[in-house]
C-alpha positions in Angstrom: 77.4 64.1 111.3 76.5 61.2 113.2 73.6 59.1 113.6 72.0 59.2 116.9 69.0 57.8 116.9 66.1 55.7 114.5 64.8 58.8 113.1 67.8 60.2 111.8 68.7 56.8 110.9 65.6 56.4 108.4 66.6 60.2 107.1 69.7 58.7 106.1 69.0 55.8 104.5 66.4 58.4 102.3 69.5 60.5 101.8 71.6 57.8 100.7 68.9 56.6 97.7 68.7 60.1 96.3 72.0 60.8 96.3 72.9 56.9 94.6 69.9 58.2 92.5 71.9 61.6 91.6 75.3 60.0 91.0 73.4 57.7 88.5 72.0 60.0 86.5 75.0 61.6 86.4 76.9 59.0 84.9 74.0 58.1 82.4 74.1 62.1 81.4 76.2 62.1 78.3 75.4 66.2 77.6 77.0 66.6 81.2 79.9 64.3 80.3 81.0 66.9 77.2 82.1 68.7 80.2 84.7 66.4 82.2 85.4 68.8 84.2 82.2 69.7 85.4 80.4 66.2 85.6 83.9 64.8 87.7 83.1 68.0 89.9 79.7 67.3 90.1 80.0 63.8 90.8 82.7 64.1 93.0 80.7 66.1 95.1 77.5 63.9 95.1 79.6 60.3 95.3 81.3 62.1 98.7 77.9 62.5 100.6 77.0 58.7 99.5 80.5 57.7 101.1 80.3 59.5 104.1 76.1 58.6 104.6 77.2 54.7 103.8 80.0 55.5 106.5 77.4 56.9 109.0 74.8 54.1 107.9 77.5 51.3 108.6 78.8 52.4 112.5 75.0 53.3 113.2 74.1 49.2 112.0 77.2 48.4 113.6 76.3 49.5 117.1 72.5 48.6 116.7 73.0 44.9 115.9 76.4 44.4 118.3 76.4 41.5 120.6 76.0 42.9 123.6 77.6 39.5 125.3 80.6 41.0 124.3 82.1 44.2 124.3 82.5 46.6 121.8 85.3 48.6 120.7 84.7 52.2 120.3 87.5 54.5 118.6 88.2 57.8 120.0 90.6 59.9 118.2 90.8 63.0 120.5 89.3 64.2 123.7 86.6 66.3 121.4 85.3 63.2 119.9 84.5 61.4 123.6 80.8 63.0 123.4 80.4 60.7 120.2 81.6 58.1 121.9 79.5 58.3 124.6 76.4 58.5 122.4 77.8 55.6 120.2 78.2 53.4 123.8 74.4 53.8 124.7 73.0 53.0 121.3 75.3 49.7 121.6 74.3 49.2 125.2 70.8 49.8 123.7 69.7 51.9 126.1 67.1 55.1 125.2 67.9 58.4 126.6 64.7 58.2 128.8 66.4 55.1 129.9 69.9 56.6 130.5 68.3 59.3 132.5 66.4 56.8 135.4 69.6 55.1 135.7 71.3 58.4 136.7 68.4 59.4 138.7 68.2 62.7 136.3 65.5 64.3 133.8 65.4 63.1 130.3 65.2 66.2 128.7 68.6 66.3 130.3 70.2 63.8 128.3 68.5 64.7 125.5 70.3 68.1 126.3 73.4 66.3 126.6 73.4 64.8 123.6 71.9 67.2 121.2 74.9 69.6 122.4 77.4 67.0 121.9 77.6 66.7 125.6 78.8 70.6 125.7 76.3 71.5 128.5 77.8 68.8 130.5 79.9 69.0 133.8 83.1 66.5 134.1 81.5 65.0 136.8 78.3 64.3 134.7 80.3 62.9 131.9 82.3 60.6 134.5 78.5 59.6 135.3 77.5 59.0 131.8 80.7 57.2 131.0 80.4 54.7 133.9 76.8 53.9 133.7 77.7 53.0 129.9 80.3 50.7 131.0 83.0 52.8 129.2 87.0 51.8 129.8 89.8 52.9 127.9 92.1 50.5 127.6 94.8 53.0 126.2 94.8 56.3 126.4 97.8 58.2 124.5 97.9 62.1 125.1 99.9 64.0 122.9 101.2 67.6 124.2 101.7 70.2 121.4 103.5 73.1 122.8 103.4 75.0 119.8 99.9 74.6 120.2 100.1 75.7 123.7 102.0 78.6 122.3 99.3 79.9 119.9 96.2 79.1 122.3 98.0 81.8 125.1 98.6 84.5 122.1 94.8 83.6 121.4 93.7 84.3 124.6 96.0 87.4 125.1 94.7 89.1 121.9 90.9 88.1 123.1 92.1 89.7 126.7 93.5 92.7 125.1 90.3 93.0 122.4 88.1 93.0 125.6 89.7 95.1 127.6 89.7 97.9 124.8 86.1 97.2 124.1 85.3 97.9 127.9 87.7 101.1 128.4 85.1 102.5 125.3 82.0 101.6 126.9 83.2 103.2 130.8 84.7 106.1 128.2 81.0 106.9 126.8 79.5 106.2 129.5 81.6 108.6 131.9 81.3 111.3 129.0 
């Protein structure tokens, strides 16, 4: 998950205390600890959602308190994870959706759409918008082309093809009979 806004911020940080809290008590249970098993697996589990919330915590702080005189580096690991980064940009340009949204002569409740849909509502041309309001540039972009990948996405789509077609020779079926 990532931290969009102030409100989810605050959440987190709440999180974060009762899971340090639960991880704690773990490791002052001594009953637990006759099971090592158990309390590792327990406390594994609980000392993972501190580390990825302290993770969260840090790049939301990070963006909020950037210097905006100079710019800010934003990682992007594949072209699904460009929504985030777009998010991540107008926190750091410190700019509110309402804000984004007069600048692109749009609703706000559009942006807000935007970004509680991880951008999925969005047009390319829209996201071009977004991206160059925001000041966005990549300064390397590296595509990798998998064509094993490309391989199992057209026996993926074949099987859906087939799997629809079936499903609508049954319905004209019925419906003729």
């Amino acid at each position: 998950m990532m931290i969009k806004n102030e409100q989810q911020y605050q959440h987190s940080l709440e999180w974060l205390q009762r899971f340090e809290k639960s991880v704690a008590e773990l490791d002052s249970n001594e009953s637990l600890k006759a099971d090592p098993t158990r309390w590792k697996l327990h406390r594994d589990s609980y000392q993972s959602q501190v580390d990825e919330l302290k993770e969260e915590i840090y790049e939301y702080e990070r963006l909020v308190n950037c210097d905006k005189s100079q710019p800010i580096l934003i990682k992007v690991e594949s072209l699904n994870k460009l929504p985030d980064a777009l998010i991540k940009a107008r926190i750091a340009a410190k700019i509110s959706q309402q804000e984004l949204a007069q600048i692109l002569g749009i609703d706000e409740q559009r942006v807000k759409q935007y970004e509680d849909t991880d951008y999925q509502c969005a047009s390319f041309v829209e996201i071009l918008e977004v991206s160059t309001v925001l000041g966005i540039e990549f300064e390397t972009a590296v595509m990798r082309v998998d064509f094993e990948e490309i391989e199992t996405g057209k026996q993926s789509a074949e099987k859906w093809r087939k799997e629809k077609m079936n499903k609508a020779s049954k319905a004209s079926f019925i419906f003729v009979n």
